[in-house]
N, C-alpha and C positions, 0 to 999 in steps of 0.2 A: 039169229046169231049162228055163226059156223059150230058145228062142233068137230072139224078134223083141225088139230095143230099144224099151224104152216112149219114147214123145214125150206132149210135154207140150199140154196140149188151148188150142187158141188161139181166140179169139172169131173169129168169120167175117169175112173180107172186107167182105163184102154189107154189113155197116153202115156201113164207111167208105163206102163209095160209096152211100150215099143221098142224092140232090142234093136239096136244097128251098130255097125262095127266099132271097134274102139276107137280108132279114127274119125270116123264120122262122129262120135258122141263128143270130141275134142271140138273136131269142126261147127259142130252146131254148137256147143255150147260158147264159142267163140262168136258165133254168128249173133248166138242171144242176148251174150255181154255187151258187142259191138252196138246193138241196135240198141238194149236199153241205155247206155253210155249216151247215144245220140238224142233220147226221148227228155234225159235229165236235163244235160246241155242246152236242148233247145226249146227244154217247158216245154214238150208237147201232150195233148190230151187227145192221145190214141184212138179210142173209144169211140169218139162222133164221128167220124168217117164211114167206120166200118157198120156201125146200126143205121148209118142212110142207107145202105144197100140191103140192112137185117130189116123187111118190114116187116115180118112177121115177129120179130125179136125172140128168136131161139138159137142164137151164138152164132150162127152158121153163117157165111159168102162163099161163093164162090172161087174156085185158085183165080178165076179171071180178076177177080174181084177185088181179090186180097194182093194181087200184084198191083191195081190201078189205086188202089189205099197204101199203100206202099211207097208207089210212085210219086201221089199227093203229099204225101207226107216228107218227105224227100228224104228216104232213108233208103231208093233204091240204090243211090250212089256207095254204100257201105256194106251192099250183099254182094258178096262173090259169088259167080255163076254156080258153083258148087252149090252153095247153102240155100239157094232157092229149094233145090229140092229135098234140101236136109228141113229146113222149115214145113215143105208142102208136108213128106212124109210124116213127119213127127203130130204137126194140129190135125192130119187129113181125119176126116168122120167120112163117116157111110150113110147119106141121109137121102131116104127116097130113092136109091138104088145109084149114087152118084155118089163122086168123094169130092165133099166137099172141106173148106178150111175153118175148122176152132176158131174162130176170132176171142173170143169168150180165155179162153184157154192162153192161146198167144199173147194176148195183153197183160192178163194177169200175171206171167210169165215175167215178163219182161217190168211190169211194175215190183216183182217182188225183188228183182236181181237190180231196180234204181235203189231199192232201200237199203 
């Protein structure tokens, strides 16, 4: 029998504390209403797309990744070229010496702004 208590996996800090201008925090926040608006709409279930590319299942794709999940999903039609990179910014992680994209984080994100 295990004896360490499992705890439950929490998105990191590090994103809340990402400053960007007040503009930009308007802008993305726009971005993120826009996209969850889209997920409600159209019943979509975010998640499996982006764990086909997570084989390791540790939150993380690639920006390549998260644009081609994106694209699949067909919610690039409602990001303004601005917001791409107010989204890359905002999920980006440092993994392996690479910035990679929260998926973990941006989903959840946008499922708590469908509720």
């Amino acid at each position: 029998t295990p004896q360490r208590q499992v705890e439950q996996m929490t998105l990191c800090d590090e994103l809340a504390e990402r400053e960007l201008q007040a503009d930009d925090n308007e802008n993305l926040d726009d971005a993120l209403k826009t996209l969850a608006q889209q997920v409600v709409f159209r019943h979509l279930d975010i998640f499996p797309p982006f764990e086909d590319f997570d084989r390791l299942k540790i939150g993380y794709v690639t920006q390549t990744q998260f644009r081609r999940v994106v694209k699949q999903l067909g919610l690039a039609a409602y990001i303004a070229p601005s917001w791409w990179t107010l989204l890359l910014h905002r999920f980006k992680m440092n993994v392996g010496g690479r910035e990679d994209f929260n998926y973990l984080a941006f989903c959840h994100t946008l499922q708590s702004l469908a509720d």
